[in-house]
MARPAZA-255372 format. One record per residue (C-alpha): residue number from 0; x, y, z; residue in one letter. Coordinates in Angstrom, 2 decimals. Example, Ala and Ser with C-alpha at 12.3 -4.5 7.8 and 13.67 -1.06 7.14 Angstrom:
<sites>
   pos        c1        c2        c3   code
     0     12.30     -4.50      7.80      A
     1     13.67     -1.06      7.14      S
</sites>
This chain:
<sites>
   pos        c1        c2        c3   code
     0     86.45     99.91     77.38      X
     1     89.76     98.48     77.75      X
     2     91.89    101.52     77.71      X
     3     89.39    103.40     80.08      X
     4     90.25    100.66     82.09      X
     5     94.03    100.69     81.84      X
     6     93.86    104.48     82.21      X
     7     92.14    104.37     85.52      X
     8     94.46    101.84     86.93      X
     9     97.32    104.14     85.98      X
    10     96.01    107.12     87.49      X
    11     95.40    104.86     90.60      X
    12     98.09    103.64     90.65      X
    13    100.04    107.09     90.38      X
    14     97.74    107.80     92.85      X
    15     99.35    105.80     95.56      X
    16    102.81    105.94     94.15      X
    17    102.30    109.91     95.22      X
    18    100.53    109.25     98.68      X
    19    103.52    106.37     99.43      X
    20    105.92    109.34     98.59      X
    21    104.64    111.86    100.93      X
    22    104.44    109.78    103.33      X
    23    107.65    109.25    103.14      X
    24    107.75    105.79    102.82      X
    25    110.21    103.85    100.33      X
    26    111.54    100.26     99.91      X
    27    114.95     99.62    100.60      X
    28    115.11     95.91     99.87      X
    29    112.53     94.79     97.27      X
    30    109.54     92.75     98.36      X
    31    111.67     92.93    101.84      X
    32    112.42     95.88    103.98      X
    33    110.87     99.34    103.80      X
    34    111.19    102.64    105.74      X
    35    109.18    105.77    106.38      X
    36    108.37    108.94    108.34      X
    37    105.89    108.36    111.31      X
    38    102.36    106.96    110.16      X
    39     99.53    107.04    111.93      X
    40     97.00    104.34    112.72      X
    41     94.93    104.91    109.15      X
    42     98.09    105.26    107.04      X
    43     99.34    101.92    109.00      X
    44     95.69     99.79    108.51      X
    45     96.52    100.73    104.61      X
    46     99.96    100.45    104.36      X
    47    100.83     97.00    106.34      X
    48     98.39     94.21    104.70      X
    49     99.27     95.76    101.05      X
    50    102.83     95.30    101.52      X
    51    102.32     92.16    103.69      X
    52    104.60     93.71    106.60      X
    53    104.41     91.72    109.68      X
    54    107.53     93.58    111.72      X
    55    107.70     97.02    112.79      X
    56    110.65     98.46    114.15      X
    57    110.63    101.69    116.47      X
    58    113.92    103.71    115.87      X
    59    112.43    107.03    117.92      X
    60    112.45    104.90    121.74      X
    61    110.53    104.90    124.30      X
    62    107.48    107.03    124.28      X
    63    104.23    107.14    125.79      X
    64    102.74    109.54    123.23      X
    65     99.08    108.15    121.82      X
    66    100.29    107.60    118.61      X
    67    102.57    105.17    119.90      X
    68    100.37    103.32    121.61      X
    69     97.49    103.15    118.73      X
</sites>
């Protein structure tokens, strides 16, 4: 039971090692800062309690575009 155990955690967690990678979204200072492509509101509500990220920073600028404002 324990390796069908240890299996599926591996193949979860290569799982979300691939989804983190296409959506382009990498850590540049361990446990500190990260970076990645635009997410939307369901790849945000997953991404930002996981990695316990309280600040976003907007590089693109103004915009009134919905995605923005979700």
């Amino acid at each position: 039971m324990s390796r069908k155990l240890t299996f599926a955690a591996t193949i979860l967690i290569g799982a979300f090692a691939i989804y983190l990678i296409a959506l382009n979204f990498h850590e540049i200072e361990p446990g500190e800062v990260y970076r990645a492509g635009q997410l939307n509101k369901t790849e945000l509500s997953l991404i930002l309690p996981y990695f316990k990220i309280k600040t976003i920073v907007n590089l693109r600028g103004p915009n009134e575009a919905q995605w923005y404002k979700d």
